[in-house]
GUFITOR-351518 format. One line per field, with one value per residue (C-alpha): x negated, y, z negated. Coordinates in Angstrom, 3 decimals. Each point is the difference from the previous one (the first is absolute). Example, Ala and Ser with C-alpha at 12.3 -4.5 7.8 and 13.67 -1.06 7.14 Angstrom:
<nodes>
xx: [-12.300:-1.370]
yy: [-4.500:3.440]
zz: [-7.800:0.660]
</nodes>
This chain:
<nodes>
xx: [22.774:-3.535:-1.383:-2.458:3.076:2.303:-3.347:-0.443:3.847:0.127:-3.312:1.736:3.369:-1.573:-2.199:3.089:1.687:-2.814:0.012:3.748:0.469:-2.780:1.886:3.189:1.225:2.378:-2.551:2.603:1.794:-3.570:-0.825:2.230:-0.525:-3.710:0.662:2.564:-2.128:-3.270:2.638:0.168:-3.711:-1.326:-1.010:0.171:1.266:3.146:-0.170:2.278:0.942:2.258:3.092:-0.706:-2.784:1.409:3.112:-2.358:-2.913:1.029:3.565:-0.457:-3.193:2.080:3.154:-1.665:-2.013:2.890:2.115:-2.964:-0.121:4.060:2.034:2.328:2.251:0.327:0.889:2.934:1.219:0.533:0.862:3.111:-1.759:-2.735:2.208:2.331:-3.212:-2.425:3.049:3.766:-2.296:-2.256:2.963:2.094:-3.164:-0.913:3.820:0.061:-3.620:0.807:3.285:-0.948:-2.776:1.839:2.351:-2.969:-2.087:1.455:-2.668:0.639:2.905:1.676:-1.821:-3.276:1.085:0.379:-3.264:-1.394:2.383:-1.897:-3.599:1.173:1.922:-2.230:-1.863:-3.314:-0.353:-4.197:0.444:2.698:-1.369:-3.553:1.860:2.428:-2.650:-1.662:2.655:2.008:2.820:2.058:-0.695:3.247:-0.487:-3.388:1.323:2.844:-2.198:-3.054:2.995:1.581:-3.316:-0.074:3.025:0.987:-2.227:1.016:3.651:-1.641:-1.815:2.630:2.206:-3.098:-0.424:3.922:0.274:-3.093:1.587:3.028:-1.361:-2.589:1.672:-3.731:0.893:3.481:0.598:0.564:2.161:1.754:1.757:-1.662:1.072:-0.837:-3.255:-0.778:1.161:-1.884:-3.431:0.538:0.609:-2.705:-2.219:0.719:-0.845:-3.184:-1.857:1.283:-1.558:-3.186:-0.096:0.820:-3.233:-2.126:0.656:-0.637:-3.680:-0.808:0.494:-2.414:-2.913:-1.408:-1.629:0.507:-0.906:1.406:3.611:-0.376:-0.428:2.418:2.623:-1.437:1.190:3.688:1.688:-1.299:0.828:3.321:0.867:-1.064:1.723:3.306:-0.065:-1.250:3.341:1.620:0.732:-0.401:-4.142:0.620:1.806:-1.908:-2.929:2.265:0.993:-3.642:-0.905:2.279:-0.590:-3.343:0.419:2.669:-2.372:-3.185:-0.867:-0.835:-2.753:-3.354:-1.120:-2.835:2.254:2.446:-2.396:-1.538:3.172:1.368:-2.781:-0.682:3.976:-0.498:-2.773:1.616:3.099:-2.183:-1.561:3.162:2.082:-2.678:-0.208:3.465:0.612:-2.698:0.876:3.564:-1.699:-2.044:2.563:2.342:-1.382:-0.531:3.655:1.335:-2.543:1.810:3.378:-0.866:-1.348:2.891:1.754:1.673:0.347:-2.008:1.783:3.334:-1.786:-1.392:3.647:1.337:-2.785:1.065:3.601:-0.636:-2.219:2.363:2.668:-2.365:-1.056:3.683:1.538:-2.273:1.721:3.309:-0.566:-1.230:2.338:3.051:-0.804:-1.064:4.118:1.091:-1.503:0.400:4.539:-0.908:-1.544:3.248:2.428:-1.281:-0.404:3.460:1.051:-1.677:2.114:3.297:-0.293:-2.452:0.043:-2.625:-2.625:0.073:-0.636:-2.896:-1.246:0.370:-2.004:-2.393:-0.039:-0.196:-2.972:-1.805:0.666:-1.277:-3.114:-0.475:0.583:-2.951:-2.415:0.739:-0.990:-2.991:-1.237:0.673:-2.208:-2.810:-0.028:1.599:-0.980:2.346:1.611:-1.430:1.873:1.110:2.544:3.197:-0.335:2.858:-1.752:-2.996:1.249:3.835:0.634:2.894:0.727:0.410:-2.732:-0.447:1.097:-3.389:-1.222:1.665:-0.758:-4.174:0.958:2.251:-2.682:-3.286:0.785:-3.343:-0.905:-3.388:-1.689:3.136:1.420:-3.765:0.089:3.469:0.121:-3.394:1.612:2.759:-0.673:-0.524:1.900:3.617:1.418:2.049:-2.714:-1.972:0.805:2.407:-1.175:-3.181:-2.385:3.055:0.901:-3.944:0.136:2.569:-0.854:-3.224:1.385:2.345:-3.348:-1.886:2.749:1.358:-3.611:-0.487:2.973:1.633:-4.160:-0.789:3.597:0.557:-2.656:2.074:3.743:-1.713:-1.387:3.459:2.087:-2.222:0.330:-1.788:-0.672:-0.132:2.317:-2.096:-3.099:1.829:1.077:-3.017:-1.582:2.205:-0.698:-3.687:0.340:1.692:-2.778:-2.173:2.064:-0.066:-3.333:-1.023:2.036:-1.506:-3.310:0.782:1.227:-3.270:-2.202:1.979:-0.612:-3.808:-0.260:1.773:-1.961:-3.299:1.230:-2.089:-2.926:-0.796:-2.625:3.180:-1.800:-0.260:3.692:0.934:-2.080:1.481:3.195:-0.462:-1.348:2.503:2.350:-1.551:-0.046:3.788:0.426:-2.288:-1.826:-2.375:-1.246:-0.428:-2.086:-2.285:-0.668:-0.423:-2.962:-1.323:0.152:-1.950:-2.410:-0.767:0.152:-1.092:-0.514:1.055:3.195:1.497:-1.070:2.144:2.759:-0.449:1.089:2.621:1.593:-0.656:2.286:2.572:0.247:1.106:2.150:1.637:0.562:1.692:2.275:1.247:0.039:2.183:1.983:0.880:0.772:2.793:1.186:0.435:1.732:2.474:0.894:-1.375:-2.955:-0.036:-1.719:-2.043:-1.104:-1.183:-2.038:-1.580:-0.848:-1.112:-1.949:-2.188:-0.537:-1.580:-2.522:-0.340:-0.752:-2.190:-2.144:0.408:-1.419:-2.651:-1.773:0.508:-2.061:-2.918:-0.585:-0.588]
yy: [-54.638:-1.420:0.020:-2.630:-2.210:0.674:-0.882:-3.153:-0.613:0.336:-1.620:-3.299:0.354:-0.562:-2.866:-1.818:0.776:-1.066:-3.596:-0.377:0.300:-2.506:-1.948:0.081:1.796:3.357:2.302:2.581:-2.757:-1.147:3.844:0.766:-3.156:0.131:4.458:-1.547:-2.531:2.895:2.686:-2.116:-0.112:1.467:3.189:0.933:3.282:1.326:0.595:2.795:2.248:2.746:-0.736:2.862:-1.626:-3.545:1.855:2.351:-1.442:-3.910:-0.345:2.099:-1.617:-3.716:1.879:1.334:-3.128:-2.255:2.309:0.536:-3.285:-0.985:0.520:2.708:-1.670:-2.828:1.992:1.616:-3.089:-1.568:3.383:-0.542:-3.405:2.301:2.404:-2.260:-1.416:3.225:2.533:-2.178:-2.873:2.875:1.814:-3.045:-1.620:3.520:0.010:-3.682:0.312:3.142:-0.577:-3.969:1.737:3.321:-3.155:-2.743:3.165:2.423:2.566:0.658:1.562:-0.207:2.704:-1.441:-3.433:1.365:1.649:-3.933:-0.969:2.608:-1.158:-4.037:0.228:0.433:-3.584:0.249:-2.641:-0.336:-3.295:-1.097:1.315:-2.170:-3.222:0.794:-0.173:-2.719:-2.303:1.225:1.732:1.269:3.349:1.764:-1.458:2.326:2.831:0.694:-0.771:2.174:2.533:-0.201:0.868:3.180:1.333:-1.326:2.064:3.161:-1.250:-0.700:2.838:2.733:-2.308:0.105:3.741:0.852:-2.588:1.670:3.715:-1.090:-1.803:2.753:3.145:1.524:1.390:1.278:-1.586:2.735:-2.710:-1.276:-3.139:-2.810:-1.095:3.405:-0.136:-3.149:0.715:3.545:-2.312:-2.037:2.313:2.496:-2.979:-1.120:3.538:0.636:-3.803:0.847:3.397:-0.911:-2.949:1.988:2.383:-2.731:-1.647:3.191:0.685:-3.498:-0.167:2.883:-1.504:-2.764:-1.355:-3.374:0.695:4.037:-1.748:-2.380:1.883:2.559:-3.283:-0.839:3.627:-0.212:-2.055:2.270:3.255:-1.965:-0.517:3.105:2.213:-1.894:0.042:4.059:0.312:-2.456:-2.708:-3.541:0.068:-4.538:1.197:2.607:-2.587:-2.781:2.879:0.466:-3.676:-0.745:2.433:-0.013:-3.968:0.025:2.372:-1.732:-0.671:4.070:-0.302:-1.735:-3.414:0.715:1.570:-1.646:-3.658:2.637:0.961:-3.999:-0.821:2.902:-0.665:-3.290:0.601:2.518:-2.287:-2.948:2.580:1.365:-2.521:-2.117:2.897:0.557:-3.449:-0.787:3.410:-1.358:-2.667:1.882:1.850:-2.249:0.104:3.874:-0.150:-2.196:1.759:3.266:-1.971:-1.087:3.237:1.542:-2.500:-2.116:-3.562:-2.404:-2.676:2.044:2.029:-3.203:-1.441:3.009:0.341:-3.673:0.677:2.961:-2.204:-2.617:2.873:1.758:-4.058:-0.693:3.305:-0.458:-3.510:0.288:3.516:-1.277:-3.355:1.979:2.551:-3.322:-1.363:3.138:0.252:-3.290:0.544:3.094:-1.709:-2.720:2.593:1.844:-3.325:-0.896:3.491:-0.120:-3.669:1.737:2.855:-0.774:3.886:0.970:-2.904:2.223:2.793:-1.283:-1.117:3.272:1.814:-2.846:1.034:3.471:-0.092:-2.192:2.892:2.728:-1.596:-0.905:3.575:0.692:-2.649:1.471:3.676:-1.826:-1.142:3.096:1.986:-3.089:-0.782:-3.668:-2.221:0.034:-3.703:-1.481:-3.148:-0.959:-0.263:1.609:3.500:0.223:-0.933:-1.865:-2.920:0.017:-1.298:-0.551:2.276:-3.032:-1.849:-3.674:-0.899:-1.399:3.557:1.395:-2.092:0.616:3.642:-0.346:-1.292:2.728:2.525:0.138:3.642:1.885:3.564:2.324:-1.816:0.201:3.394:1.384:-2.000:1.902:3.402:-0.401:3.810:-0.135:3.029:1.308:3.579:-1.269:-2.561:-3.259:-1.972:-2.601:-3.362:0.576:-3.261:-2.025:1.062:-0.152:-3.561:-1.567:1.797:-1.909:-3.094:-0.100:0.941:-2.441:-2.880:0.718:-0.382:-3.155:-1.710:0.671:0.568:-3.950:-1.164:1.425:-1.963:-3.420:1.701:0.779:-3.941:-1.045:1.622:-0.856:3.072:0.477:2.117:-2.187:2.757:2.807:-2.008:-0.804:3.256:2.243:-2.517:1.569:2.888:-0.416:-1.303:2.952:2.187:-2.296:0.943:3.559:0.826:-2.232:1.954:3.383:-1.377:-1.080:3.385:1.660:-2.351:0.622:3.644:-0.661:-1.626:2.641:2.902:-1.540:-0.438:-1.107:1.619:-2.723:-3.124:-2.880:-2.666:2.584:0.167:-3.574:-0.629:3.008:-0.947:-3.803:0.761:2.167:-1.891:-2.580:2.117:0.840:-4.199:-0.668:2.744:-1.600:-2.840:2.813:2.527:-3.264:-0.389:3.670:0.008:-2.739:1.354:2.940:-1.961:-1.918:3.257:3.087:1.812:3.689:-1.249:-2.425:2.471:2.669:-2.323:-0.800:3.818:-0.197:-3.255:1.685:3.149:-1.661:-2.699:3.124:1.674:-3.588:-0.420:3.463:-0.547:-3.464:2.063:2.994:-3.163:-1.719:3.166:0.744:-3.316:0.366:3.157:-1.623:-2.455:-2.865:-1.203:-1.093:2.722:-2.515:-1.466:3.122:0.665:-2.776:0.082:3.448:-1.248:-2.520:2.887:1.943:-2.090:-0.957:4.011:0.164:-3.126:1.410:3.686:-2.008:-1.597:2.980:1.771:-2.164:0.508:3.721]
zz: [-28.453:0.384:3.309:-0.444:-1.375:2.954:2.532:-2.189:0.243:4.101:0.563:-2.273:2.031:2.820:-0.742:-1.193:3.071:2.220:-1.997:-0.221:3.788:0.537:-2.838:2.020:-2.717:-0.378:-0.911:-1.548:-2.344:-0.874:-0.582:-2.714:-1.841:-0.752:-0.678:-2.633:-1.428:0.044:-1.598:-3.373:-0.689:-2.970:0.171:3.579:0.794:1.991:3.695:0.023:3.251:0.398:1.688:2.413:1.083:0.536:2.260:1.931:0.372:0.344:1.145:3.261:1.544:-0.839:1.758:2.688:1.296:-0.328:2.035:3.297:0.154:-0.372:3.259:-0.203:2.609:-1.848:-3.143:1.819:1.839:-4.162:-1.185:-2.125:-1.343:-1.022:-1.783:-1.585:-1.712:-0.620:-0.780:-1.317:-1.978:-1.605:-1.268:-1.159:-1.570:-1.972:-1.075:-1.477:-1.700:-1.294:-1.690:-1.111:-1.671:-1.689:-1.094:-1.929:-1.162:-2.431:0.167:3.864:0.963:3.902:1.483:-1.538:1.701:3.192:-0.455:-0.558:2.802:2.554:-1.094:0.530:3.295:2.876:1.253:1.133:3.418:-0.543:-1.605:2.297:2.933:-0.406:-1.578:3.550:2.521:-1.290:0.427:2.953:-1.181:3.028:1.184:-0.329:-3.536:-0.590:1.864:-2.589:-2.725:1.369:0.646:-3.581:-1.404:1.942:-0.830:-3.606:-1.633:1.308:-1.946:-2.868:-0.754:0.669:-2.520:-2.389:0.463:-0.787:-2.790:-1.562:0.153:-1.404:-2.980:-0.394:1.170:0.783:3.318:2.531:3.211:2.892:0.656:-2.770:1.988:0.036:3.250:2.059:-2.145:1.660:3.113:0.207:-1.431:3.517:2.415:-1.048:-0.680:3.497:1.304:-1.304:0.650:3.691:0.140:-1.604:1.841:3.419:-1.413:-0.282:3.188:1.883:-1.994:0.615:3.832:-0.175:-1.543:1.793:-3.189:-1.541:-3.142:-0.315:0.948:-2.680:-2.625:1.102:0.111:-3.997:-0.831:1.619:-2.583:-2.930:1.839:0.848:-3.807:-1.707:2.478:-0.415:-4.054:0.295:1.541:-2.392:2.879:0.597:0.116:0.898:2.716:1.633:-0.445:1.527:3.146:0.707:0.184:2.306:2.461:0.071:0.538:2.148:2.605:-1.255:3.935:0.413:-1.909:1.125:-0.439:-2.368:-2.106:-0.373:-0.567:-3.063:-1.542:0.340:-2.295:-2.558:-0.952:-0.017:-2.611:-1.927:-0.512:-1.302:-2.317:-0.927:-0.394:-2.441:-2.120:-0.477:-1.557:-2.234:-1.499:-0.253:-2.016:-1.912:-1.385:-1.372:-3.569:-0.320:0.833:-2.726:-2.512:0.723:-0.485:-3.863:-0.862:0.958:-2.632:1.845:0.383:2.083:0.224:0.609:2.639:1.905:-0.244:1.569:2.414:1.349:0.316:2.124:1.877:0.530:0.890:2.593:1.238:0.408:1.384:3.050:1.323:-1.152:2.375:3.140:-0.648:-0.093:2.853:2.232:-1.331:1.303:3.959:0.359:-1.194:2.472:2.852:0.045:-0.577:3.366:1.767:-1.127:1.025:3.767:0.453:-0.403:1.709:3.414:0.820:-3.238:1.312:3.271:-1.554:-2.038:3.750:1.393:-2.785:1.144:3.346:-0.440:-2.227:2.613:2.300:-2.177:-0.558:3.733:0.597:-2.650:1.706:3.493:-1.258:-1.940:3.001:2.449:-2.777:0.734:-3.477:0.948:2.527:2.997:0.197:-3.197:-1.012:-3.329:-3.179:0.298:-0.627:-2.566:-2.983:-0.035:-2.384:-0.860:-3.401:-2.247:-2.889:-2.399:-0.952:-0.157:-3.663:-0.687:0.816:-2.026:-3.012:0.557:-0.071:-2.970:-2.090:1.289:-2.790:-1.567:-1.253:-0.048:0.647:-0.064:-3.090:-1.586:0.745:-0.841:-3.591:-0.921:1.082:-2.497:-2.230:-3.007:-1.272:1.700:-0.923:-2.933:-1.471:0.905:2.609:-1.452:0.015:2.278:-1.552:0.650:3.439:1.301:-1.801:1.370:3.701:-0.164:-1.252:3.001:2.336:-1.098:-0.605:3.542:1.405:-1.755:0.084:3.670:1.031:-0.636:0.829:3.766:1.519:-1.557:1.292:3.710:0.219:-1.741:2.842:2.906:0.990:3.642:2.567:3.623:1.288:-0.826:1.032:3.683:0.401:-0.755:2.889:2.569:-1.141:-0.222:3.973:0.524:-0.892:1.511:3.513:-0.755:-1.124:3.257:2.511:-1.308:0.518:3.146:0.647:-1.090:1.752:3.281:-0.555:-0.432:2.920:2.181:-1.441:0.934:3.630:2.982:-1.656:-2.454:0.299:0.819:-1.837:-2.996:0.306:0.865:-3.574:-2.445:1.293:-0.834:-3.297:-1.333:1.086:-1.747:-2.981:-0.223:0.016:-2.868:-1.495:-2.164:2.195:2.446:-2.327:-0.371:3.693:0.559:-3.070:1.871:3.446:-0.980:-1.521:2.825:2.224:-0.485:2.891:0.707:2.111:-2.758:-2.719:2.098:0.375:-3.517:-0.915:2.286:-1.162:-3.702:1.466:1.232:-2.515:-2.802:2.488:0.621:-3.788:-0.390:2.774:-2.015:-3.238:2.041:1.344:-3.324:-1.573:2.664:0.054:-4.007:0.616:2.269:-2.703:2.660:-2.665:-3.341:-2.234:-1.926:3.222:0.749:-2.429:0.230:3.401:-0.516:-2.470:2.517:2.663:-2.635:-0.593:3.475:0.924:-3.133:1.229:3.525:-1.158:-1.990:2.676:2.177:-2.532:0.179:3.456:-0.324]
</nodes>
């Protein structure tokens, strides 16, 4: 590999992004086009990385970032949606590519299907995710997508890693079933994101350095991943682990770091993300090269490459269609169930009840150890949204049709051996052939078409819009009654000893502040402007002071809230978000007056 090629190749990816999303256009469909088109000029060279460096140096950044910033409540509140899709539908779509091809191509026995099966399976949500936002797909809709992303590669690879042993017989399993194998990959992956996450949380509350946490944050998902595989685990899922709990307990850290970290991922993904799909692109004619000097067939490969296609397009719906049949037979046979016999619709009430109590119980404790308001108002402390386990048909069908693949399939098709213990690896051109026709025909076809089924369905999101309102009022009410809390505290501490006007004004102001912050800021810049005598320049300080320990009582006051299941994680964040860069504009200007 040429480094001055791969520079060229990111520096182009991300000039076509940058002019496809000011095109309105899906910069990863776009991506892969213009790498295919480039790949069949004359002369140019291959682009070729290692496998090994595409899994551990590009899937666990992309990982990582996506799972910071997804909400791990909301991930276990559409947990068995999120399963069905990233575990069942990986192993049933691996098990119909697989055999359909072993069946159309002579060369390539079962085993060596399932090995194609594996590399095919897991979706990647990028494309759906950006073609989502942009037109208002519901958000229960992008949390099992976003969700399904995080998890279904994890699947995939432990059925790409046993598939490959038993077509290659290069290495043992210390465990030889597949299903402890995977099971033992989880929980040890599990173990070791918590503990290095744990480690990393504890270093970082220690150094009181923006840019020192950062990078120690940058290093987590790599650390994350190689320490997993050393121990032959589930490296996706120890990266997964880590990313959600250092974003679930992103508040512990400070402001300044976490407004760095939001935007060095957000960089890194761009970066990643363009790179990873023009080099899908570019390698789409190095790959059917390999396949006729291997003496095979073009057009036969191509033929079989679109079957499996239209086998891995079609497994997806008839999946989530038939799994949507089934809750909804479920849900009426229960209904049905709770009209005959009164006594079970009690019961369901009483579980009700009693989980109402437990997590009144945990809100009263929360807010004998102060970490909770006493008497804040709002949702029903049960659950902050409840939903239905069936989803709108409609739903449903969107999701049904978001199986577009990318990095993991890139990655695992390219780390196909070439050699096994009892000879070459049977049918390898094909298998990478048809692996990145079904990439790139997955990213084309249900990439351009989704936008068209979303608009078709009229699919909104009024409800989602109404209700993250209340809950943005509700943070609203609880960030204000901390204030008001710290405020009242100011006030008290400074006693009879204090200039009254001085009060009457710092009061007024912050105040003020709490109701709109950035009008306020304005009139505060102006104020001191207008006035800068030793008093208001002391008051100044003061206001500064308070103003930060105002904004970390709201932070310590959302967070609990959050905890108590009485906000809306996403909510959260987002209000989190808009203190941090109040305290960073707020320790800004009380820097320029020293």
């Amino acid at each position: 590999m040429n480094g001055v090629e791969l520079l060229l190749v990111v520096i182009a990816a991300i000039a076509v992004s940058g002019l496809s999303e000011r095109k309105g256009l899906q910069a990863p469909l776009i991506l892969v086009m213009i790498g295919l088109a480039v790949s069949f000029i004359p002369g140019l060279p291959r682009l070729e990385i290692g496998p090994e460096l595409i899994l551990g140096l590009v899937l666990p950044p992309l990982l990582y970032s996506t799972a910071v910033e997804f909400s791990f409540v909301n991930f276990l509140r559409n947990v068995w949606a999120i399963i069905g899709l990233g575990v069942i539908l990986v192993i049933v779509t691996a098990l119909a590519a697989g055999l359909v091809t072993s069946a159309i191509v002579p060369d390539i026995t079962v085993a060596a299907g399932l090995v194609l099966g594996s590399v095919v399976a897991p979706s990647d949500a990028v494309t759906a995710e950006a073609i989502g936002r942009r037109l208002g797909l519901p958000k229960r809709v992008m949390t099992i997508l976003t969700g399904e992303s995080l998890i279904n590669d994890a699947a995939a690879l432990t059925m790409f890693t046993i598939t490959t042993v038993a077509v290659t017989h290069n290495e043992d399993f210390f465990i030889s079933s597949p299903v402890p194998y995977f099971l033992y990959g989880v929980v040890v992956g599990i173990v070791v994101g918590t503990a290095l996450a744990w480690i990393v949380r504890q270093i970082q509350r220690r150094l009181h350095d923006p840019g020192l946490e950062t990078v120690l944050g940058l290093v987590l998902p790599f650390a994350c991943y190689m320490a997993a595989e050393e121990l032959h685990a589930s490296g996706v899922i120890a990266v997964v682990t880590a990313g959600f709990i250092v974003g679930h307990n992103a508040g512990e850290a400070g402001y300044a770091a976490r407004i760095q970290e939001r935007q060095v991922w957000h960089s890194l993904d761009v970066l990643l993300e363009a790179f990873v799909f023009a080099y899908m692109g570019l390698q789409m004619k190095f790959v059917l090269v390999e396949v006729t000097e291997a003496g095979y067939s073009l057009t036969k490969v191509l033929l079989a490459g679109v079957v499996v296609l239209l086998v891995v397009m079609l497994i997806r719906p008839a999946y989530v269609l038939t799994n949507h049949a089934r809750l909804v037979g479920m849900r009426a046979f229960y209904r049905r169930q709770r009209e005959r016999h009164p006594e079970l619709r009690e019961q369901r009430e009483q579980h009700y009840r009693e989980r109402l109590a437990k997590q009144q119980q945990r809100r009263e404790e929360l807010e004998r150890r102060g970490r909770l308001p006493v008497g804040q108002n709002g949702p029903d402390p049960a659950a902050v949204r409840r939903q239905s386990p069936v989803l709108p048909l409609k739903h449903d069908l969107v999701i049904s049709w978001t199986g577009m693949r990318g990095v993991v399939t890139l990655a695992a098709a390219a780390g196909i051996p070439l050699l096994g213990a009892s000879g070459p690896f049977p049918g390898r051109a094909v298998i990478q052939a048809i692996a990145f026709i079904v990439a790139v025909g997955t990213l084309l076809v249900q990439g351009f078409t989704l936008p068209l089924v979303i608009r078709k369905l009229k699919i909104s999101s009024d409800t989602d819009t109404e209700y993250e309102a209340e809950q943005r009022q509700h943070a609203t009410e609880v960030t204000q009654k901390a204030a008001a809390q710290v405020i009242k505290k100011a006030m008290d501490d400074a006693g009879d000893e204090a200039d009254p006007r001085a009060l009457e004004v710092l009061t007024e102001q912050l105040q003020r502040f709490q109701q709109n912050r950035q009008a306020l800021q304005q009139q505060a810049e102006d104020a001191e402007k207008a006035d800068a005598d030793q008093r208001r320049a002391r008051l100044g300080a003061v206001f500064g002071s308070i103003r930060m320990e105002m904004l970390d009582a709201q932070r310590q006051a959302l967070t609990a809230e959050r905890d108590a299941w009485r906000l809306d994680d996403d909510i959260y964040r987002e209000t989190l978000e808009q203190l941090d860069y109040d305290a960073a504009a707020t320790s800004a200007r009380m820097s320029s007056r020293l």
